[in-house]
SERO-4910 file (N, C-alpha, C, O; in steps of 0.05 Angstrom, whole numbers):
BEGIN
 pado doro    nc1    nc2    nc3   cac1   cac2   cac3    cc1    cc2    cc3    oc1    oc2    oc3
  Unk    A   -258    211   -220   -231    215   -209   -213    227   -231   -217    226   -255
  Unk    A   -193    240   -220   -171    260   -243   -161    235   -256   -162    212   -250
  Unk    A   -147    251   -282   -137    225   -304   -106    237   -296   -100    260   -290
  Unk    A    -92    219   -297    -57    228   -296    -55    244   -321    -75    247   -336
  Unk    A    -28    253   -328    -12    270   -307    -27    283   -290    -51    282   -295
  Unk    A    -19    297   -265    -30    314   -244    -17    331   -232      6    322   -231
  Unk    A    -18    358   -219     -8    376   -215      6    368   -187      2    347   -175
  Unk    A     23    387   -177     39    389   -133     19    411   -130      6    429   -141
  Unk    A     24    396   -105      8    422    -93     29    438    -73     51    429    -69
  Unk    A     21    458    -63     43    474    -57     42    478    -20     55    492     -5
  Unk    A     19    459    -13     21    465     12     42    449     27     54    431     16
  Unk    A     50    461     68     76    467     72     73    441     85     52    429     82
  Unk    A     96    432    102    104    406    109    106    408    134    117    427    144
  Unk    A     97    394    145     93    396    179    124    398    191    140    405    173
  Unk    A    136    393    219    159    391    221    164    369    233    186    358    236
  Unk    A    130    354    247    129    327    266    105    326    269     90    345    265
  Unk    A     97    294    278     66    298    279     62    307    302     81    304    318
  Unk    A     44    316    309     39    329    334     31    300    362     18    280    360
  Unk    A     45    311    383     38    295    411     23    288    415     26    270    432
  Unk    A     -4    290    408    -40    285    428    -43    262    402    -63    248    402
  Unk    A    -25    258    382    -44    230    369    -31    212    384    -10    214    396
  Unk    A    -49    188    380    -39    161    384    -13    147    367     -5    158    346
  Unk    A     -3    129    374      7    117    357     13    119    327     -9    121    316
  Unk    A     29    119    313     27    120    279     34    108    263     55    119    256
  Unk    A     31     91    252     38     72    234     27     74    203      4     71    195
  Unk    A     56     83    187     49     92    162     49     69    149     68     66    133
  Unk    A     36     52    152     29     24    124     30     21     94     24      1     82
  Unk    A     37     42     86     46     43     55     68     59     51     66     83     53
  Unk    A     87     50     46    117     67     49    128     60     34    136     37     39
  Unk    A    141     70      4    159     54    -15    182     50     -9    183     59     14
  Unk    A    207     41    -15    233     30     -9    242     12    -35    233    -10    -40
  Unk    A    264     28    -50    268     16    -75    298     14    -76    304     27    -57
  Unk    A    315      7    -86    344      7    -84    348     31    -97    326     33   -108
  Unk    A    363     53   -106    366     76   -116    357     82   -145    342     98   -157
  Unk    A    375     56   -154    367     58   -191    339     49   -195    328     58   -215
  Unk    A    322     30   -175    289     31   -182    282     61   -182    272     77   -199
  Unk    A    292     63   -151    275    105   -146    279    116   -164    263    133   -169
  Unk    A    299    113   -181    308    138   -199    281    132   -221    262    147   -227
  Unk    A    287    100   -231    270     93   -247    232    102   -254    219    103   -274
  Unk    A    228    106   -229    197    104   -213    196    134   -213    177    148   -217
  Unk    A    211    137   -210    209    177   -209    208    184   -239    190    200   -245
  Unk    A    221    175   -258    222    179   -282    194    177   -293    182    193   -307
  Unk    A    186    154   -285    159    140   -294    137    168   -283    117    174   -296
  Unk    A    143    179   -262    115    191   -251    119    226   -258     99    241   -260
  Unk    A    150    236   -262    155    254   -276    146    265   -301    150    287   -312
  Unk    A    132    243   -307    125    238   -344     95    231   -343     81    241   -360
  Unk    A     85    217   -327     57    203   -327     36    198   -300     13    189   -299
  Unk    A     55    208   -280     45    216   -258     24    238   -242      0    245   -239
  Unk    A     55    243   -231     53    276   -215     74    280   -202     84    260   -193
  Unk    A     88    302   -198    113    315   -189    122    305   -156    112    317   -137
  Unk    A    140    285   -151    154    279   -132    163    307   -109    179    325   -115
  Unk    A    148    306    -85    163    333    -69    196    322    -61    217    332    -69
  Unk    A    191    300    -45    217    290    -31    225    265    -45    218    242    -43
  Unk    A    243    280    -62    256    252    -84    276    237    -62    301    239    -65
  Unk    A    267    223    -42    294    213    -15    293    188    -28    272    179    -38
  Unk    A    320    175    -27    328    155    -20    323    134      3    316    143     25
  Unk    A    329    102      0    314     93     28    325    104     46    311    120     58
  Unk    A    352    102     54    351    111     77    347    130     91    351    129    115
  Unk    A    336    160     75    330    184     70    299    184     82    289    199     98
  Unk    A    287    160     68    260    157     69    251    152    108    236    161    125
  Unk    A    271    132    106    274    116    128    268    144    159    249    145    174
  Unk    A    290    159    158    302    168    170    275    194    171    264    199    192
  Unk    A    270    207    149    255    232    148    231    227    169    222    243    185
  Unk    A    222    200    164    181    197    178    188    179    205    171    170    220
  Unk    A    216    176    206    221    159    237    229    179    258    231    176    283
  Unk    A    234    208    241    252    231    258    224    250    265    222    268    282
  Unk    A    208    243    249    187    271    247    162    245    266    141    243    253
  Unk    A    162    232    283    148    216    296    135    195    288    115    192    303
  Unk    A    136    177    271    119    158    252    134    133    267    158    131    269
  Unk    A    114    114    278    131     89    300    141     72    285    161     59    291
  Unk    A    126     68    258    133     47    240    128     51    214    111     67    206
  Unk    A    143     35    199    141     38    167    136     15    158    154     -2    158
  Unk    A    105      8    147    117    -14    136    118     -4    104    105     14     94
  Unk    A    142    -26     87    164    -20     72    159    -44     47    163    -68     44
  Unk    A    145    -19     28    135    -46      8    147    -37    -26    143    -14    -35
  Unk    A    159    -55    -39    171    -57    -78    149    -74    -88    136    -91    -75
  Unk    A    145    -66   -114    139    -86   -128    156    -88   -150    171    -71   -159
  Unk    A    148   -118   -159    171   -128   -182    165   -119   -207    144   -128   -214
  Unk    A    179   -101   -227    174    -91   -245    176   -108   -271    163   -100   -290
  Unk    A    193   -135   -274    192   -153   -293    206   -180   -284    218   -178   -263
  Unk    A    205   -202   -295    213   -228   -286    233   -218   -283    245   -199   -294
  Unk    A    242   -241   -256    267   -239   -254    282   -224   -227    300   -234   -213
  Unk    A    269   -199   -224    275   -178   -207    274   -184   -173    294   -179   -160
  Unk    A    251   -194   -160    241   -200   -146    255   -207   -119    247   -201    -97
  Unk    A    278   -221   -126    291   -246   -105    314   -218    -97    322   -217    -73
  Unk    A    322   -200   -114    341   -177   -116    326   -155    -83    335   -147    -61
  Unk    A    301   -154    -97    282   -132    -82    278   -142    -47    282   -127    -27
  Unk    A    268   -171    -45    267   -171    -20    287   -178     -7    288   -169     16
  Unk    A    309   -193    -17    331   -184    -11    339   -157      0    344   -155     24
  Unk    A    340   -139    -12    337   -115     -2    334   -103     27    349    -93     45
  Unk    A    296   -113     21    285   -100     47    287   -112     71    287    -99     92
  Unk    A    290   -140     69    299   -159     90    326   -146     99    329   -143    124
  Unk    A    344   -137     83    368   -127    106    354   -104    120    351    -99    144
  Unk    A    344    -89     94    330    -65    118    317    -66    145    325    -52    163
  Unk    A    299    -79    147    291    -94    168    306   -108    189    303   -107    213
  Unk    A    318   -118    179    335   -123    203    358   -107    213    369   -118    232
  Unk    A    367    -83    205    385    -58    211    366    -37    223    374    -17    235
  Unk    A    335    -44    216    316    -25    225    296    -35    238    278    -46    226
  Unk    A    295    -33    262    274    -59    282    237    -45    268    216    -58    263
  Unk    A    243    -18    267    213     -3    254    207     -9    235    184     -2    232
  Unk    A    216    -20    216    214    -18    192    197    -48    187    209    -70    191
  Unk    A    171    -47    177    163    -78    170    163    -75    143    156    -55    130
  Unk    A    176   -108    133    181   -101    104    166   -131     97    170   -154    106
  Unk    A    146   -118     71    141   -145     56    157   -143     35    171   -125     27
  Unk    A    151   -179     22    173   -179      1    146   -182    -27    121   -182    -23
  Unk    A    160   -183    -56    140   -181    -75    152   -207    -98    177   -211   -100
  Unk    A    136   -218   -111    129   -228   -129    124   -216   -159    114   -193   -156
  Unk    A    127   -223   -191    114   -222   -203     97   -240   -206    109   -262   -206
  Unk    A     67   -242   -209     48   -267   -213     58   -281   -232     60   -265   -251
  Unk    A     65   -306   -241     68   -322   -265     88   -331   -274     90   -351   -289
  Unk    A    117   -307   -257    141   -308   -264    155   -338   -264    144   -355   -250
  Unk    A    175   -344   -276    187   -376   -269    203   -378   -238    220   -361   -230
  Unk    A    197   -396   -226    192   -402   -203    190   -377   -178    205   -366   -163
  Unk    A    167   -375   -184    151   -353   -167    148   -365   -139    152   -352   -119
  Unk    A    140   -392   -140    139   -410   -113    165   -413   -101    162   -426    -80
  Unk    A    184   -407   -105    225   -406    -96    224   -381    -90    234   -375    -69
  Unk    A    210   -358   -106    215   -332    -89    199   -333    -71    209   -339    -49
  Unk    A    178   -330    -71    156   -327    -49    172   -347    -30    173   -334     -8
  Unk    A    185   -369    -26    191   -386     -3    214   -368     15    219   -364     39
  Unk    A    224   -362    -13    257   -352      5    248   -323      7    265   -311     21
  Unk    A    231   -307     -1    226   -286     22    211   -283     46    206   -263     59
  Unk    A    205   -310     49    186   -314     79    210   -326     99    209   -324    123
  Unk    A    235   -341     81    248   -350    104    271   -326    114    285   -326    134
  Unk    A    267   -306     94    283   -272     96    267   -261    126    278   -245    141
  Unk    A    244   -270    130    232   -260    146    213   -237    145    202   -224    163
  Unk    A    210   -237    109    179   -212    107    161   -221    117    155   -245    119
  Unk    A    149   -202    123    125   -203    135    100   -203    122     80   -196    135
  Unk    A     98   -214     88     73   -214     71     85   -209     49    110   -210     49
  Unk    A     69   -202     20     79   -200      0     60   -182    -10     35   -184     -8
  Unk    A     78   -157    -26     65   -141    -42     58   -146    -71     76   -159    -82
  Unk    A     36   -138    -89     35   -140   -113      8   -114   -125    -15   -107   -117
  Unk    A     26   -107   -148      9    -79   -161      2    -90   -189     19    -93   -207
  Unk    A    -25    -96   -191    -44   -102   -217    -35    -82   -236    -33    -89   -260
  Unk    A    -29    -54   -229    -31    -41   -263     -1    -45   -268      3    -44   -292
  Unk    A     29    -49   -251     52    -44   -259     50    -71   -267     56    -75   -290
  Unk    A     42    -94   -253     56   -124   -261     25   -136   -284     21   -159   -291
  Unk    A     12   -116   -289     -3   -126   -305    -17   -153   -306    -18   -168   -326
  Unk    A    -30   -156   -281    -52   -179   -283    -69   -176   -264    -61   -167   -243
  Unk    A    -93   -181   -267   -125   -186   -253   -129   -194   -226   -118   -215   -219
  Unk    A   -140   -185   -213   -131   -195   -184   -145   -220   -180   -149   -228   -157
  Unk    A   -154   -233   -203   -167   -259   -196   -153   -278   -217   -163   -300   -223
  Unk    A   -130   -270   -227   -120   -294   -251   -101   -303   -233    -87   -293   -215
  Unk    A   -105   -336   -248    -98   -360   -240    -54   -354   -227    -38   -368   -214
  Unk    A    -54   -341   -234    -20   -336   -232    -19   -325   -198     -3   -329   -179
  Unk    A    -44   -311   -201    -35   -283   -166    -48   -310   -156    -32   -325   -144
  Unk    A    -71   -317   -159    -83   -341   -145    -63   -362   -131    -65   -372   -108
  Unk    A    -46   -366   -147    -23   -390   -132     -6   -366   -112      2   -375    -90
  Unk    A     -3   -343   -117     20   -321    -91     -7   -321    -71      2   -324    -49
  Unk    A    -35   -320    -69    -48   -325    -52    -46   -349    -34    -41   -348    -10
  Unk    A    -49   -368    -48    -43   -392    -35    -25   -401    -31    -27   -425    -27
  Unk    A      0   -391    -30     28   -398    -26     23   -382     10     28   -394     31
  Unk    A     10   -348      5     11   -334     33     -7   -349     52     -3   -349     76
  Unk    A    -31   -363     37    -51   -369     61    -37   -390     81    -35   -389    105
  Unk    A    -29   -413     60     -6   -436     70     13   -423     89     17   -437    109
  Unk    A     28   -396     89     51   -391    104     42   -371    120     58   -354    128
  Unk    A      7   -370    128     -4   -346    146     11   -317    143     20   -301    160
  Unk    A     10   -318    115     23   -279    111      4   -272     94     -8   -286     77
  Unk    A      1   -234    104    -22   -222     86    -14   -217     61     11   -220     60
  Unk    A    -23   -210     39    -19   -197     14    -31   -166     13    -55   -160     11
  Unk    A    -14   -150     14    -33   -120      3    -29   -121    -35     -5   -123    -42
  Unk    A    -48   -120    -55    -50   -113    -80    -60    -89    -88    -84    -86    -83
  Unk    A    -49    -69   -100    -61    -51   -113    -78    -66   -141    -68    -75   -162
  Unk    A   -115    -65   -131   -134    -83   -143   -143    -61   -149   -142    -59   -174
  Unk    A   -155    -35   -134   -165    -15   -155   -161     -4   -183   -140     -5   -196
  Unk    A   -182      6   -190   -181     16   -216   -154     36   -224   -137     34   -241
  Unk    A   -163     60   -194   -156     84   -201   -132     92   -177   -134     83   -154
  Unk    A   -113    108   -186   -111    126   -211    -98    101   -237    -87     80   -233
  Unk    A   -103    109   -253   -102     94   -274    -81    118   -293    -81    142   -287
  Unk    A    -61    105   -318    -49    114   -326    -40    105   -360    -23     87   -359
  Unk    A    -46    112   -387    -44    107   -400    -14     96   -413     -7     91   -436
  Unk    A     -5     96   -398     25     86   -394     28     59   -384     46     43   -389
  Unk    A     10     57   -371     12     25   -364      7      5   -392     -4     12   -413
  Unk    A     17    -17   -386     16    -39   -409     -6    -58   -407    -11    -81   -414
  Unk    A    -16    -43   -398    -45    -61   -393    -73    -42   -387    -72    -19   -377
  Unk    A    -98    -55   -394   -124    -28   -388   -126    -40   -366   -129    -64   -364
  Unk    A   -125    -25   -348   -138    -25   -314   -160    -30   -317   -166    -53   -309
  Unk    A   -175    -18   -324   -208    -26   -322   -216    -49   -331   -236    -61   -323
  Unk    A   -196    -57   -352   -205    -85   -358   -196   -107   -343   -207   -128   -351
  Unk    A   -180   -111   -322   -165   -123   -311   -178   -118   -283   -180   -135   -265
  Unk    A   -187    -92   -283   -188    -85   -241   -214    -91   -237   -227    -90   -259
  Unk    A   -231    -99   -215   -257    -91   -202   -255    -98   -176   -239   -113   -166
  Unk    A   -272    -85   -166   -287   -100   -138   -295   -124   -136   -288   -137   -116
  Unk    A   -314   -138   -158   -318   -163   -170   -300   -181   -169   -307   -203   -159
  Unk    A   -271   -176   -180   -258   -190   -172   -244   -200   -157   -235   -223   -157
  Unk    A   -239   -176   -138   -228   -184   -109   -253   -203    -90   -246   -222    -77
  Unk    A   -273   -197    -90   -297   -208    -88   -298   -243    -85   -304   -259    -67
  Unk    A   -290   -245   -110   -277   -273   -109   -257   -281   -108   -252   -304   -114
  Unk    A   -241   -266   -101   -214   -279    -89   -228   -278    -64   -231   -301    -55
  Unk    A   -238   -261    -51   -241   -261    -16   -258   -282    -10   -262   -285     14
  Unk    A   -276   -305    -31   -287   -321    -33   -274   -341    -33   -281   -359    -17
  Unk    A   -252   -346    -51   -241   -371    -56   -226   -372    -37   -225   -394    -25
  Unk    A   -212   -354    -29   -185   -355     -6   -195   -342     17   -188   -320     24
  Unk    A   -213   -359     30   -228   -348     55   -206   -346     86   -213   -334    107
  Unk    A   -176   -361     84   -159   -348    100   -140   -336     91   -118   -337    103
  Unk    A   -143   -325     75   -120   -301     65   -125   -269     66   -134   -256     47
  Unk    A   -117   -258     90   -113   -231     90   -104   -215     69    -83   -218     57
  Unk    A   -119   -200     66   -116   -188     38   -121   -160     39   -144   -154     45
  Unk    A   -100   -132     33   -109   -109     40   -105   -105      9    -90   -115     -7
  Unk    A   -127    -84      6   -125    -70    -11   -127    -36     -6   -141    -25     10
  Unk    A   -106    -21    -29    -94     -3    -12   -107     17    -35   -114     10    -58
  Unk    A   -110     50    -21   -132     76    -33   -156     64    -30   -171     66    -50
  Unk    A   -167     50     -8   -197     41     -1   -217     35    -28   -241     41    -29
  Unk    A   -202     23    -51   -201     11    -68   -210     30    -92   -223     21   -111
  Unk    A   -200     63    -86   -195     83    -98   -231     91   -114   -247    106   -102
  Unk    A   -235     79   -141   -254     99   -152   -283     85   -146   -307     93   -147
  Unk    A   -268     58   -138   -311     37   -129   -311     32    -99   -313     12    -85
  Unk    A   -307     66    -91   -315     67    -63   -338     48    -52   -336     29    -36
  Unk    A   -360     60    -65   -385     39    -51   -382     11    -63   -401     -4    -65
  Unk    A   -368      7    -67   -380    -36    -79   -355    -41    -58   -356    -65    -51
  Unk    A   -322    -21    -41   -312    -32    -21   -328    -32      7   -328    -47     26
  Unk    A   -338    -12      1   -352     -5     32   -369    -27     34   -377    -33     56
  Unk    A   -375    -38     17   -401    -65     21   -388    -92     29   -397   -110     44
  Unk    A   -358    -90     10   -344   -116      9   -330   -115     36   -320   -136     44
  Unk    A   -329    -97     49   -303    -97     83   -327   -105    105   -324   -116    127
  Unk    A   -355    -92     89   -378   -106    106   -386   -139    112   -395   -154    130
  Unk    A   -378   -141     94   -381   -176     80   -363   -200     90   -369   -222     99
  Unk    A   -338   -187     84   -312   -207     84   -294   -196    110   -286   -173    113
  Unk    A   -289   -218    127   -275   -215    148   -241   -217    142   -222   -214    157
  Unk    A   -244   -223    121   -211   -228    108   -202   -207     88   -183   -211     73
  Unk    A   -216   -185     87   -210   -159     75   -205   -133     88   -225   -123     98
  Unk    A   -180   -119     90   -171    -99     99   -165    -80     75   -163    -91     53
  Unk    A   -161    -45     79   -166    -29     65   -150     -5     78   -153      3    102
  Unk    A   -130      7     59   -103     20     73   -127     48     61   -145     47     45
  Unk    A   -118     66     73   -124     96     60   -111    117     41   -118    139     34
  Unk    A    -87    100     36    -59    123     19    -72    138     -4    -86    129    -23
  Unk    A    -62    166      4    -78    184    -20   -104    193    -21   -109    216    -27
  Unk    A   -122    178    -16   -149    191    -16   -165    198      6   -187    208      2
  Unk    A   -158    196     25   -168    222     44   -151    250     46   -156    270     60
  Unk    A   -130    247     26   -114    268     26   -127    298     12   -121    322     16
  Unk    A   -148    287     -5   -162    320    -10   -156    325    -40   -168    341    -54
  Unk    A   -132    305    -51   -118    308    -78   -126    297   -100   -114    301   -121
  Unk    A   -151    281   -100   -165    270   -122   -191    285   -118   -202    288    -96
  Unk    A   -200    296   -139   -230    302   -138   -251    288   -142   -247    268   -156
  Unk    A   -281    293   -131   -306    273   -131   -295    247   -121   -291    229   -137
  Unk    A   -290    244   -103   -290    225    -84   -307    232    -50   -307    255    -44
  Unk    A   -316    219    -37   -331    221    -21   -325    198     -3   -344    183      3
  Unk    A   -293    190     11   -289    172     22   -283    170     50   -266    153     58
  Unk    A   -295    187     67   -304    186     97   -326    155     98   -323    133    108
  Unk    A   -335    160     92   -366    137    105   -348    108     99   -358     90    112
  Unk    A   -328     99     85   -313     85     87   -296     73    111   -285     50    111
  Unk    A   -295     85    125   -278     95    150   -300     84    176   -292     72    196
  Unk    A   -319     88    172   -346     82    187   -347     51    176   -340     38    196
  Unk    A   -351     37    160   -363     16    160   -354     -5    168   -370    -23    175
  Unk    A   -332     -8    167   -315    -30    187   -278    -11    201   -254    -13    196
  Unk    A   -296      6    221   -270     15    227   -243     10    240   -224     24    245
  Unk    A   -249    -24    244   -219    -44    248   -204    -56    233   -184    -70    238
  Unk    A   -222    -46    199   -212    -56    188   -193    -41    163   -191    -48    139
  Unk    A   -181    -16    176   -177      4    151   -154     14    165   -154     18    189
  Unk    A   -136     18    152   -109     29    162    -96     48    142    -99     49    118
  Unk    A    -75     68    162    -69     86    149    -48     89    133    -29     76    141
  Unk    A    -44    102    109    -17    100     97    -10    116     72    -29    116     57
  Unk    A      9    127     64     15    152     48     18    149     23     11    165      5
  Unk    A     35    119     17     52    122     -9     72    140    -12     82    145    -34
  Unk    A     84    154     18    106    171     15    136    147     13    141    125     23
  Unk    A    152    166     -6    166    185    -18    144    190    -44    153    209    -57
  Unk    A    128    183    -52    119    183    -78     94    205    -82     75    201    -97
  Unk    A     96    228    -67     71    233    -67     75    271    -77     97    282    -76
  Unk    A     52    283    -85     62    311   -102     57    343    -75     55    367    -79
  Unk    A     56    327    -51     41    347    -32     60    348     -5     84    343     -7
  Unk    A     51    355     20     74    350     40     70    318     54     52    303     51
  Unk    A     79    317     60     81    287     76     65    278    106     63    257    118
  Unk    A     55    305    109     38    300    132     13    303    131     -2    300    150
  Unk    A      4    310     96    -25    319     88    -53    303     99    -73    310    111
  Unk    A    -44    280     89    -73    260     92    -70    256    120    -90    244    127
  Unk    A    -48    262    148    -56    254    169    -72    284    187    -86    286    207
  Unk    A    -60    303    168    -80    323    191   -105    329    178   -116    349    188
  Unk    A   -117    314    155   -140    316    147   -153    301    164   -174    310    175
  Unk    A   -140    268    172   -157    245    192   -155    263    215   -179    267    222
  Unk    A   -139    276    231   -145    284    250   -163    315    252   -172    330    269
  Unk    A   -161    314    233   -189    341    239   -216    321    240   -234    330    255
  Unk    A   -219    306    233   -243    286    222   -266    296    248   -289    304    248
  Unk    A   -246    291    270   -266    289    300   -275    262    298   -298    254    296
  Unk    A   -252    246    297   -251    210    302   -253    203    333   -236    210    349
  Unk    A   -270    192    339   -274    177    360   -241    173    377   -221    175    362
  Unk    A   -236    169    401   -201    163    410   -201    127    397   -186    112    385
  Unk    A   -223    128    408   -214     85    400   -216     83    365   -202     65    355
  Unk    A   -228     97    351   -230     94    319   -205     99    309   -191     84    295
  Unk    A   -198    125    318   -166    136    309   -148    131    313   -129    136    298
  Unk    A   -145    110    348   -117     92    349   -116     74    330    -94     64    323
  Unk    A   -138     68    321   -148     38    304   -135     49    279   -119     34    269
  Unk    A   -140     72    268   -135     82    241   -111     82    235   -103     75    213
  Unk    A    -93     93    257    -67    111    256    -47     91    262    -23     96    257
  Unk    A    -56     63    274    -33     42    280    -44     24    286    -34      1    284
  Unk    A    -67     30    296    -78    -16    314    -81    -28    291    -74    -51    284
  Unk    A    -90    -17    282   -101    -38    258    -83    -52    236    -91    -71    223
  Unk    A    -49    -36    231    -36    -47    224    -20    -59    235     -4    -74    224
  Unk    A    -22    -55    264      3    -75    280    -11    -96    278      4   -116    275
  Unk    A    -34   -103    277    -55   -128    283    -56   -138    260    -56   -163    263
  Unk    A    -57   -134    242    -58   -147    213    -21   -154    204    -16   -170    187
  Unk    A     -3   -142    217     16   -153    207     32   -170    232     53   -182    228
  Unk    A     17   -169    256     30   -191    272     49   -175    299     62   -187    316
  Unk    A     48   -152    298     79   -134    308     64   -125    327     40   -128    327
  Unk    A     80   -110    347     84    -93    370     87    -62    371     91    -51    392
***
């Protein structure tokens, strides 16, 4: 897989998704208060890859709800103690000013009273809790995420973690590789046998050890953002898509991405997806995993 920094690409931007798909539900959608975006843009300006549509939420909001997308779900993560209770705050108003919009709330693992946030963003009314191994720097199997697991399994909400390796970034404060595996989600999906658990870029560079694990574990789901998009090289992540196809859902990582915004969905629909696989892809599978309509 490419090492960051990374180039835009220059292709053009749809103007809507087209009529003959089903349903759409973009399941990875950032939403940051302005001074994070600015922050996060800074970060990927430098160590990334080049932002096309630097929007704002409600910019964000507004661009993929106008251009046909039924839902957003609307995910932060906490960048240092402290932050957290600020962020879902946040998205909880959003959500409720925006009936489309599903918003989880986030945690740092470890932080001081992490069990007070996690409570009071479930009584905000998120709908799960986000958390990213390489920004908040911990293992998807250490004892800290372990308790935000079992806080969600107790309050029947999913967790999506960015657990993959890749893309990986020497900027981070922590080695990904030493911290990430399949292995270890492995046993989380072991120990916390009712905790929904997505992990999002179909667990990016250990394609085959997910494709085995979504075979395995009935409590593991797997978003697609970015890598069916065409934008990472030596990847080979179709047959993914095949192995448990109820259990994989679609999603961009837009505003954050170096290409147009409609890339990775007219790649799935060239695929020649089955009608029942691709409703599943494009929205069942996330209305069903997060509870919604």
């Amino acid at each position: 897989m490419n090492h960051l920094p990374l180039p835009a690409l220059d292709d053009l931007d749809g103007e809507r998704l087209p009529d003959a798909l089903p349903p759409v539900v973009d399941a990875h959608v950032h939403l940051f208060p302005d001074r994070v975006f600015d922050a996060v843009w800074r970060w990927f300006d430098e160590h990334g890859w080049p932002i096309r549509h630097k929007l704002h939420t409600p910019g964000v909001v507004d661009f993929l709800l106008s251009r046909g997308v039924s839902r957003i779900v609307a995910l932060a993560y906490a960048h240092k103690p402290g932050m957290a209770r600020a962020l879902n705050r946040y998205l909880a108003e959003i959500q409720a000013r925006e009936p489309r919009v599903v918003a989880l709330g986030t945690v740092l693992p470890g932080e001081e009273g992490a069990a007070d946030v996690l409570a009071e963003a479930f009584a905000l009314g998120l709908r799960g809790i986000k958390l990213h191994c390489h920004v908040q720097a911990f293992a998807p199997d250490a004892d800290a995420a372990r308790a935000v697991y079992a806080a969600c399994e107790a309050a029947g909400k999913p967790v999506i973690v960015h657990a993959g390796r890749a893309p990986a970034s020497p900027a981070y404060k922590c080695d990904v590789h030493a911290l990430c595996s399949a292995a270890a989600v492995e046993r989380v999906l072991r120990d916390h046998p009712k905790l929904r658990l997505c992990v999002p870029h179909l667990g990016a560079d250990e394609l085959d050890a997910y494709e085995r694990l979504v075979t395995r574990h009935d409590n593991l789901w797997l978003d697609t953002t970015m890598i069916l998009a065409g934008y990472f090289r030596d990847l080979e992540p179709e047959r993914v898509l095949h192995a448990r196809p109820d259990r994989v859902m679609y999603g961009t990582d837009f505003p954050n991405v170096p290409y147009a915004w409609d890339r990775e969905i007219k790649r799935i629909a060239a695929m020649g997806l089955g009608e029942e696989q691709l409703a599943m892809l494009l929205g069942g599978t996330a209305t069903a995993f997060y509870g919604v309509r």
